[in-house]
N, C-alpha and C positions, 0 to 999 in steps of 0.2 A: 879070523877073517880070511875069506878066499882074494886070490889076486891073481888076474887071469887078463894078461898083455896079448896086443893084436898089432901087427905092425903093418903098414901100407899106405896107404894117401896119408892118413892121419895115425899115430900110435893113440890106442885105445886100452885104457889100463877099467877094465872092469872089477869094482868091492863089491862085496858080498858081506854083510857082518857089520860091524861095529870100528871104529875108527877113533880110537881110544890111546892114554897113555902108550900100552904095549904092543898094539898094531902097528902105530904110528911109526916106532923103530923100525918095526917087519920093513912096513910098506917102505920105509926112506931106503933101507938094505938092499931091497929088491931093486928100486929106482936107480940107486947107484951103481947097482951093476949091468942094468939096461943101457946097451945105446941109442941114444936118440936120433934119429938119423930125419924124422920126421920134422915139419915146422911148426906142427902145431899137436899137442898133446893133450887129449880127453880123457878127462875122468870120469867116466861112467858111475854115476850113485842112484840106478834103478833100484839097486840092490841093498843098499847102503843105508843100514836102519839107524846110525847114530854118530854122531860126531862130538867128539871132546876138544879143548882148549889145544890141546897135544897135537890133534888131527888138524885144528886151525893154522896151529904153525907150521905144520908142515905143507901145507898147502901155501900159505905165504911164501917158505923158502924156496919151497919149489917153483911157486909162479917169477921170481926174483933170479933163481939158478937161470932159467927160460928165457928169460927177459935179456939178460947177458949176450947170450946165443941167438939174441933173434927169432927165437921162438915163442911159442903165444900158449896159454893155458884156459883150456874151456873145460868147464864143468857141465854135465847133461841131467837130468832126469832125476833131480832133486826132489824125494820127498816133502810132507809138510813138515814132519818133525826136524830134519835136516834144513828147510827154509826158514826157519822160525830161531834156529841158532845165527844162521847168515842173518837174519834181519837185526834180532839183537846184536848182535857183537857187528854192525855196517858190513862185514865183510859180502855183503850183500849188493854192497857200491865198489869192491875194491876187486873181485873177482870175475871173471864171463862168464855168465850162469846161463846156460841157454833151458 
């Protein structure tokens, strides 16, 4: 998986790839050494061909880590195969999908 961070009004964490068991570590590795300086943090999944249970959690903690801080997590440009896991598993209600 590529992971390719943009920082300014908003930090913009753009995937590329698959978001699976062993991305999911990458991408939490890479996030913990990011500082977030922004208030609100996007996840760009133009790119973003797949999502695992692994990937789900991770995006919970991370929206929860966020939440703490006062900062807010939006997610953008959701495929259908990627809306179609949010819809199953609700996270579909629990997330900002824009």
């Amino acid at each position: 998986m590529d992971i390719n961070i943009k920082h300014g009004e908003e930090m913009v964490v753009a995937l590329q790839g698959r978001l699976d068991t062993t991305t999911s570590q990458e991408l939490e590795a890479v996030l913990e050494k990011e500082e977030v300086k922004e208030n609100l943090v996007v996840l760009e999944f133009k790119e973003l061909e797949y999502i695992s249970s692994a990937g789900l959690r991770l995006l919970l903690s991370l929206k929860k880590k966020l939440e703490k801080d006062n900062k807010k997590l939006e997610i953008r440009n959701i495929n259908d195969v990627v809306k179609e896991v949010f819809n199953v598993t609700g996270f579909i209600n629990i997330l900002d999908i824009k």
